[in-house]
VOGU-3710 file (C-alpha; in Angstrom, 3 decimals, decimal comma):
1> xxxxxxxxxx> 51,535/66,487/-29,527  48,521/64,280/-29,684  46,851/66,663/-27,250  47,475/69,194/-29,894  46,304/67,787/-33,009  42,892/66,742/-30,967  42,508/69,889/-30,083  42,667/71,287/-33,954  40,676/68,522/-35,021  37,900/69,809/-32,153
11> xxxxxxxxxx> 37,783/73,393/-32,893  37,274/72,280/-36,670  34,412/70,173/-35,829  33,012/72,958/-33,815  33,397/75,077/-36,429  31,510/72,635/-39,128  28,989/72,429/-36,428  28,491/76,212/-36,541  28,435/76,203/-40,238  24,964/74,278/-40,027
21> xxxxxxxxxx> 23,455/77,563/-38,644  23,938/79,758/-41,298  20,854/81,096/-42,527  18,877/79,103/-39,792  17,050/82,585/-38,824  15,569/83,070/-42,084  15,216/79,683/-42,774  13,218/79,015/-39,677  10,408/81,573/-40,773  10,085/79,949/-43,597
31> xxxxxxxxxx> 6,274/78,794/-43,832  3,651/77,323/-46,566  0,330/76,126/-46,405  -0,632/72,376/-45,773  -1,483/71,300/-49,706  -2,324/68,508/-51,575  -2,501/67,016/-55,013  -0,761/70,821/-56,766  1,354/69,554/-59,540  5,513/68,994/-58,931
41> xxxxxxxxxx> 4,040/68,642/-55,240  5,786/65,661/-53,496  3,098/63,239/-52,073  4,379/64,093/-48,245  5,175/67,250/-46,564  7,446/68,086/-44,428  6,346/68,406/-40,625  7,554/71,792/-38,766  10,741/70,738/-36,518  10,220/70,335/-32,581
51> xxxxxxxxxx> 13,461/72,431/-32,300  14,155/75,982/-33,303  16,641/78,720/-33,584  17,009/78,911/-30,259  17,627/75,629/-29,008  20,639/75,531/-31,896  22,064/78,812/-30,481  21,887/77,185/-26,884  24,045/74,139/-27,852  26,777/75,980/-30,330
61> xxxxxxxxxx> 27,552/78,479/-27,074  27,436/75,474/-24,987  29,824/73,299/-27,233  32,195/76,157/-27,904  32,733/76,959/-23,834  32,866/73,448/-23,120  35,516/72,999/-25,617  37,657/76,341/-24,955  37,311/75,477/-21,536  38,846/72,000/-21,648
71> xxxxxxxxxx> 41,374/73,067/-24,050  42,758/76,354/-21,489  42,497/73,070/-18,838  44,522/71,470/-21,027  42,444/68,590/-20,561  42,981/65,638/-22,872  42,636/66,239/-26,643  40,496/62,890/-27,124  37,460/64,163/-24,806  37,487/67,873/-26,558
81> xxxxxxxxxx> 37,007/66,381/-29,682  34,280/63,734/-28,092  32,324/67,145/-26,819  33,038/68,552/-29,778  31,854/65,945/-32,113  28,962/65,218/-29,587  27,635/69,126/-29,837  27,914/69,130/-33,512  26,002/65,750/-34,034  22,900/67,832/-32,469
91> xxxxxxxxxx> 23,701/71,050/-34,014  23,148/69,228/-36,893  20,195/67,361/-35,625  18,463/70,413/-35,000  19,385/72,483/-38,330  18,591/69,700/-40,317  15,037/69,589/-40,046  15,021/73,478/-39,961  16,774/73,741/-43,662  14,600/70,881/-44,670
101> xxxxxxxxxx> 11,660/72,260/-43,780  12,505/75,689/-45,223  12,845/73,749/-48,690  9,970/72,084/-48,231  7,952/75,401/-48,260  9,850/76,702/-51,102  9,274/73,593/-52,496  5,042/73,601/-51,845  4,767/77,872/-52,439  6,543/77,032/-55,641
111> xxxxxxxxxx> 4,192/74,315/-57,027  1,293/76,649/-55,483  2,401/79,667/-57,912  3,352/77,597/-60,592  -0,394/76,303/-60,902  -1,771/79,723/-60,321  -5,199/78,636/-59,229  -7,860/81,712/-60,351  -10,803/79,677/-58,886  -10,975/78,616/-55,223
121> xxxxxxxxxx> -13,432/76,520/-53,498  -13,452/77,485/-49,502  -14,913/74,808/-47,665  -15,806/74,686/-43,805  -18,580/72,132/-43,553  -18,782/68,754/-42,188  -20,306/66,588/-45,636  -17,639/66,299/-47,443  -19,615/65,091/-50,375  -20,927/68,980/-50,855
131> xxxxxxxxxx> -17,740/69,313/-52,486  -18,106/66,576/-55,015  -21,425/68,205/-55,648  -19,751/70,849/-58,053  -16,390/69,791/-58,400  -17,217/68,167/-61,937  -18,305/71,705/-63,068  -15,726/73,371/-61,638  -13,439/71,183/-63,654  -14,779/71,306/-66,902
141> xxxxxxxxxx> -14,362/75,243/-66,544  -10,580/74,657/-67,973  -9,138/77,078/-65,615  -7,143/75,977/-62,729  -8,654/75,872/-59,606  -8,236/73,987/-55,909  -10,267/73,457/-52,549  -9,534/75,660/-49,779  -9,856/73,415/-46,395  -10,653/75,856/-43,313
151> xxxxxxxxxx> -8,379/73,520/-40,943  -5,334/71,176/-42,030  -7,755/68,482/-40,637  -10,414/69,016/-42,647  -7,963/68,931/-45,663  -6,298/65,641/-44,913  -10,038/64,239/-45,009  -11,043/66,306/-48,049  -7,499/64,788/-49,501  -8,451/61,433/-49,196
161> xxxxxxxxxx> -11,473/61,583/-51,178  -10,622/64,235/-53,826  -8,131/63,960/-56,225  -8,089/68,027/-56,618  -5,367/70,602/-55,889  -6,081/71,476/-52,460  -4,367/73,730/-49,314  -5,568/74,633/-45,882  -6,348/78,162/-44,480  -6,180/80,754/-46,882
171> xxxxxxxxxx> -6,855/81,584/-50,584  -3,632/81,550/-53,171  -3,291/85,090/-53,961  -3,819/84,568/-57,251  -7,386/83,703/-57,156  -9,677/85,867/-58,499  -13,365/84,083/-57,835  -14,466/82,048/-54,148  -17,179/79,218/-54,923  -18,673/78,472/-51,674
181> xxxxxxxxxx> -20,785/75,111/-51,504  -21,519/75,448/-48,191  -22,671/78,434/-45,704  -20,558/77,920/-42,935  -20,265/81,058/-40,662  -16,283/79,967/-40,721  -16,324/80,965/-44,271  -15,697/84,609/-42,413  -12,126/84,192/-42,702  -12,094/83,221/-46,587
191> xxxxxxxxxx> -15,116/86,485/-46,963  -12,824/89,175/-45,271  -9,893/88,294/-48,722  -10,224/91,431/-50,787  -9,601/91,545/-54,387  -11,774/88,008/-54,755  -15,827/87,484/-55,724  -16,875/85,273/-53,491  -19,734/83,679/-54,758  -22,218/81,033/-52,744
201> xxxxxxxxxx> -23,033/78,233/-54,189  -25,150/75,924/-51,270  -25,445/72,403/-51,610  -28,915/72,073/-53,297  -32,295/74,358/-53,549  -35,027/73,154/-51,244  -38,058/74,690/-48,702  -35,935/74,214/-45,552  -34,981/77,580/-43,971  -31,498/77,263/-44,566
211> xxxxxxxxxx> -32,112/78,110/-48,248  -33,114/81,208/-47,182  -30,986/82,831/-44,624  -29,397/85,922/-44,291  -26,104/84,572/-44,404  -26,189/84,967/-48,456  -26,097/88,576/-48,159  -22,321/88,406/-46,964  -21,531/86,930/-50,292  -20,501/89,545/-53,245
221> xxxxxxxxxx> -22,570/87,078/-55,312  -25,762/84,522/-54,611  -26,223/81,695/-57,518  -29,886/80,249/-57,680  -31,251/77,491/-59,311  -34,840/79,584/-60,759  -37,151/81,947/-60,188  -38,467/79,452/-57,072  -35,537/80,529/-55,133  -35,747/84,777/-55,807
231> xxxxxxxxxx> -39,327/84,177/-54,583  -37,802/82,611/-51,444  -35,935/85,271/-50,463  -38,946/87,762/-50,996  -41,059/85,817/-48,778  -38,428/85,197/-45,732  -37,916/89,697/-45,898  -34,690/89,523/-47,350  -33,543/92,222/-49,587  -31,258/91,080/-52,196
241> xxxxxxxxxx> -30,137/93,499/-54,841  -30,958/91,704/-58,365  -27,543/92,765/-59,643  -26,041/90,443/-56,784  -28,858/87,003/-57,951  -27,566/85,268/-60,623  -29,628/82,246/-62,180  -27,881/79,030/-63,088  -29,977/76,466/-62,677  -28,608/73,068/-61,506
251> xxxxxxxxxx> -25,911/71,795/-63,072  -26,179/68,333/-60,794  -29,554/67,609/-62,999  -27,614/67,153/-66,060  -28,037/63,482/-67,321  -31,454/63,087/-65,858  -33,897/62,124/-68,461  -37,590/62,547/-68,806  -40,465/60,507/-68,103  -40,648/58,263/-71,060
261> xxxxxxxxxx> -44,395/57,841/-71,011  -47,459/58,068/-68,940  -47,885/56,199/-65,404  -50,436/54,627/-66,252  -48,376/52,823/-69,441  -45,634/50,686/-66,763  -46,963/47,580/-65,619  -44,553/47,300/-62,809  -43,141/50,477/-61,727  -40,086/51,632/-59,419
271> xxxxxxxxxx> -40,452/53,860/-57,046  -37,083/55,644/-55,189  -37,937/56,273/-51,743  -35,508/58,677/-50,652  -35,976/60,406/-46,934  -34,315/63,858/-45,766  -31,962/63,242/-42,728  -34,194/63,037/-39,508  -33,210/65,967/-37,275  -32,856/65,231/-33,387
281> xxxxxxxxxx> -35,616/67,573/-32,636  -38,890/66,416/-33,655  -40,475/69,743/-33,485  -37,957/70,450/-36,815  -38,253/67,153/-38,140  -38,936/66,626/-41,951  -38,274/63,607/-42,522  -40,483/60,535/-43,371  -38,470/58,240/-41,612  -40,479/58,063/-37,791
291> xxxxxxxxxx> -42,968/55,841/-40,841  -40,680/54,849/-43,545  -41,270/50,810/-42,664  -44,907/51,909/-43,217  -44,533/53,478/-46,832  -42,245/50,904/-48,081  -45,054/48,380/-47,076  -47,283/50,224/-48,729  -44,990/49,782/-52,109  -44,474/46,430/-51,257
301> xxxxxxxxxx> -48,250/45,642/-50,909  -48,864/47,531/-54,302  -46,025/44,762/-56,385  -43,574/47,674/-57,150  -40,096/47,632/-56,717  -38,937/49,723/-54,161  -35,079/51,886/-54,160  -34,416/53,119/-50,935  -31,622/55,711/-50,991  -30,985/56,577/-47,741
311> xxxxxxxxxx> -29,497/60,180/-46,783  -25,448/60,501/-46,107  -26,726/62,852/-43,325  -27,819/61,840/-40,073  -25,999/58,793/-39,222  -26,244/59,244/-35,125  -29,453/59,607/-34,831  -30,527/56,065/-32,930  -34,083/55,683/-33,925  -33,648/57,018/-37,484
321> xxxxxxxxxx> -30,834/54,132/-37,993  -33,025/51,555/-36,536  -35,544/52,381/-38,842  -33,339/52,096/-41,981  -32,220/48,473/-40,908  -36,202/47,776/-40,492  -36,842/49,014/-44,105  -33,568/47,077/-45,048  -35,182/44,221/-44,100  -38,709/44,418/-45,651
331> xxxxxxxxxx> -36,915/44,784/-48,947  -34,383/41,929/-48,210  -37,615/39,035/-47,368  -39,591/40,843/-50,112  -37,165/40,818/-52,565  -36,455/36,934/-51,779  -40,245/36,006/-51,680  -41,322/37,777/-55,187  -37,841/38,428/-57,071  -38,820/42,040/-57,252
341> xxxxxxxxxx> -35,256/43,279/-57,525  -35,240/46,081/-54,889  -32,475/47,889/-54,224  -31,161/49,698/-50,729  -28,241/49,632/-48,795  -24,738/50,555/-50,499  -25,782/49,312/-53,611  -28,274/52,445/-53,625  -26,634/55,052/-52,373  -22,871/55,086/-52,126
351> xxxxxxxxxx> -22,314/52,543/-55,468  -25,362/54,570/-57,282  -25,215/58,245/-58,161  -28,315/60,278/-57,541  -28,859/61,010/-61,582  -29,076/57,066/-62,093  -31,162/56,465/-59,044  -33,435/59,579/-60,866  -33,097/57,400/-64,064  -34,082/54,054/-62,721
361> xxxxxxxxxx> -37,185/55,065/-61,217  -40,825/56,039/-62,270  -41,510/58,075/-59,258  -40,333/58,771/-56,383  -41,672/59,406/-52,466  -39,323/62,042/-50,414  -39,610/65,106/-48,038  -38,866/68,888/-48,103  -35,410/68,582/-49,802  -33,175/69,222/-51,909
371> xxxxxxxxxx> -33,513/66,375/-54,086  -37,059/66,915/-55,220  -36,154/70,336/-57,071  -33,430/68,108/-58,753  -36,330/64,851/-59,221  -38,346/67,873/-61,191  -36,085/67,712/-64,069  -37,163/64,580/-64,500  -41,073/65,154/-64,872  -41,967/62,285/-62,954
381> xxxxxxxxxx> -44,285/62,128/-60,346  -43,750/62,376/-56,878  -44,990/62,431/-53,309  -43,724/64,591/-50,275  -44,532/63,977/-46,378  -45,927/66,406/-44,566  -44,166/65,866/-41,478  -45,174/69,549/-40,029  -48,563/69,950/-40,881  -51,951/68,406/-39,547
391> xxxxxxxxxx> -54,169/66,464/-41,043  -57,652/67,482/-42,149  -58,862/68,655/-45,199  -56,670/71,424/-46,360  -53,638/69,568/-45,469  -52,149/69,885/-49,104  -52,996/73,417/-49,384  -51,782/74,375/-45,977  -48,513/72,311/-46,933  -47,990/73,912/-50,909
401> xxxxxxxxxx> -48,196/76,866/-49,319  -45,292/76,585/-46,853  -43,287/74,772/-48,919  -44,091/75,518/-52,666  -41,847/72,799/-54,148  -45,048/70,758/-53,243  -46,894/72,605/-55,810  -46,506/69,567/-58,134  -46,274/66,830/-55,480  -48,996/64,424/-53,639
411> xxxxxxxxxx> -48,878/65,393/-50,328  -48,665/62,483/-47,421  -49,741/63,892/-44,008  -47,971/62,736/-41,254  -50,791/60,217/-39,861  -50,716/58,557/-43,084  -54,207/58,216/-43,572  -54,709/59,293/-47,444  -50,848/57,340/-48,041  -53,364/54,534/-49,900
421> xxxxxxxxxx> -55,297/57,227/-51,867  -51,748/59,253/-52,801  -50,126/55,827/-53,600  -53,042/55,191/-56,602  -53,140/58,761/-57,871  -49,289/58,833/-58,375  -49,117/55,331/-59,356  -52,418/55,314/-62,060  -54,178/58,230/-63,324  -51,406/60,594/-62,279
431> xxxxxxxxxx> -53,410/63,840/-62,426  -50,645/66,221/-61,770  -49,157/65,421/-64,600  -49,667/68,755/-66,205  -48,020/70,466/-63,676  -45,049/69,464/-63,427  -43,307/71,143/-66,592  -44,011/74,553/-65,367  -42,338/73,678/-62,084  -39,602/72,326/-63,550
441> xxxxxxxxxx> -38,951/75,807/-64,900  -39,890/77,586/-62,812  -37,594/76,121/-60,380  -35,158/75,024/-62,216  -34,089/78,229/-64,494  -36,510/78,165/-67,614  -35,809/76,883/-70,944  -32,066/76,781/-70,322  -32,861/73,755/-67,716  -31,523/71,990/-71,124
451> xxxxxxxxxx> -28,582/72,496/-70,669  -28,271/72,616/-67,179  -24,398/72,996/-66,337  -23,826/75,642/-68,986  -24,913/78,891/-67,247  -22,842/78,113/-64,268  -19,689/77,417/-66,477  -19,905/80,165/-68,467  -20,341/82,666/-64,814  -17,151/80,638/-63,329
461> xxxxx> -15,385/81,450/-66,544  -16,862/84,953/-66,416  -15,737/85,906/-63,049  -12,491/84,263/-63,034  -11,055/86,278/-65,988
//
């Protein structure tokens, strides 16, 4: 009789054991994309199970012969229920996750839709701080929008910076505009979505021959800062259709102000020394850094104070680090010997934001970059290496003409011998002065450098419907 009873009580686990595979097919092809930070999205996801459909359909057959076959054996009742319970416990163990995970996705493609991002920002580069570049701009759009990470790597990093919706490895099909910040030839996969204007962006407008490759043209759209960068592209051969070149000029400069008076007028001035990254090939170097010990203690010499804002780029390159601990040091004894307060270090770059570093300073010494287009808005004077070009007595022509940001800048060669003579035009009589207005313009998109984050909102809000 006991036999008996066991027996029921086995088949009826088996049978609840069975029960946690229905809809395990369809539930195991359930699938969302990695995201982060979407509204009604739970902080953690749900990882994808180890064990699948089939491993649950290999243990129910196995439980349910193992416990026919000891019941025809007539075997005792209390070990057919033990295999019984014992095959439902990882039934169980396997569904589980499986139904979990299934809800989980529902769960993440619901808070997905529900925010119904229209703007995307595809991202496949290695700094993450190219995102934070435009973010703020982005935001103050008013239309929902999230980060696109190419790999769920990349997003967990991008996650732990950025408090913005974000997913991994593929647009939200309700996005109607791309913003790329970054020309990665992995953008390919976000550039083959259809029904999407993918628009690039770039991280900044400079002379370096990044900021004109040919990559733009597989974007539906190309964003520019000014004029500067249409004449670029006409002097590297490429063929852009104007309908394709919008100009937006740099949102990033708004908040800089302008010179408040004339060079000559500051009794103790601050100059920002801030260096490009120093590439491992010297042959492409552009940075000022193989001398920047020798420029700061040129400032030093002069009784300025000195902010040295060091690049986020570049951090493995051996020499270029040494160097930056050298210059920390010339500005730590100086700063203790006069009470000049210099800054450097954290305190210059990662605790100061580029506009106030722009603010605090009355000029500033740098390379072909990025940041001097952004320094124009400013109107102040500055000086640019020439780490390319040879000395002699056409050095500054030889260098405008390569790199016409320099148009406006004193010109260091790269043997430093006129860095005395530079250092007391930009730091007394200032005669480029003039100049610089027209540059500004001219590079930074005309009158409506005013307002500089306006064009771009009003294109985002354009294209995004």
């Amino acid at each position: 009789m006991l036999t008996a009873v066991n027996d029921l009580a086995a088949l009826l686990v088996v049978l609840v054991g069975l029960w946690t595979g229905v809809g395990l097919r369809e539930h195991a092809q359930a699938s969302a994309p990695a995201a982060r930070h979407f509204p009604g999205l739970p902080a953690k996801q749900a990882s994808k199970p180890v064990a699948g459909p089939r491993h649950w359909f290999a243990t129910a057959a196995l439980t349910v012969v193992a416990v026919l076959v000891l019941m025809i054996w007539n075997v005792s009742g209390t070990a057919t229920l033990v295999i019984a319970l014992g095959g439902t416990a990882v039934l169980a163990a396997i569904a589980w996750p499986i139904h979990h995970h299934a809800r989980a996705c529902a769960t993440t493609n619901a808070a997905i839709n529900a925010y119904a991002p229209r703007i995307a920002m595809p991202y496949a580069g290695k700094m993450l701080v190219h995102v934070g570049m435009w973010a703020p701009y982005v935001q103050r759009t008013g239309r929902p929008w999230c980060v696109v990470a190419s790999t769920p790597k990349l997003l967990d990093e991008l996650a732990a910076i950025y408090d913005i919706p974000m997913i991994a490895g593929t647009l939200p099909v309700t996005v109607r505009v791309a913003l790329y910040p970054h020309g990665s030839a992995e953008n390919a996969t976000f550039l083959a979505v259809d029904n999407v204007e993918h628009v690039f962006l770039g991280h900044g407008d400079s002379d370096k021959p990044l900021s004109a490759s040919e990559r733009v043209l597989d974007y539906d759209i190309i964003t520019v800062a000014g004029q500067a960068a249409i004449d670029r592209f006409d002097a590297a051969g490429l063929t852009v259709p104007p309908e394709r070149i919008k100009i937006i000029g740099r949102p990033q400069t708004e908040g800089i102000t302008r010179a408040a008076g004339p060079m000559s007028s500051i009794k103790v001035p601050t100059v920002l020394y801030a260096p490009t990254w120093r590439h491992g090939d010297n042959s492409l170097n552009l940075s000022s850094l193989v001398v920047g010990d020798q420029i700061v203690q040129a400032l030093l010499d002069r009784g300025v104070t000195v902010l040295f804002r060091r690049h986020f780029a570049g951090r493995n390159h051996v020499e270029a680090e040494a160097m930056i601990e050298t210059i920390y040091d010339l500005l730590e004894q100086d700063a203790a010997a006069t009470g000049h307060p210099h800054v450097w270090g954290e305190a210059a770059s990662a605790e100061l934001p580029l506009v106030d570093a722009f603010n605090l300073c009355d000029a500033m010494i740098s390379d072909v970059s990025g940041i001097v287009v952004d320094f124009m808005q400013s109107e102040k004077p500055f000086a640019m290496y020439a780490a390319q070009v040879q000395s002699g007595p056409e050095l500054a022509t030889e260098f405008r003409t390569a790199h016409p940001t320099a148009e406006s800048a004193y010109v260091i060669d790269r043997e430093m011998f006129n860095l005395d003579t530079i250092l007391n035009l930009m730091l007394g009589p200032d005669p480029l002065s003039p100049t610089r207005a027209d540059r500004a313009a001219h590079y930074l998109g005309g009158d409506d450098r005013r307002e500089p984050a306006k064009r771009f909102i009003e294109l985002v809000n354009q294209l995004s419907g």
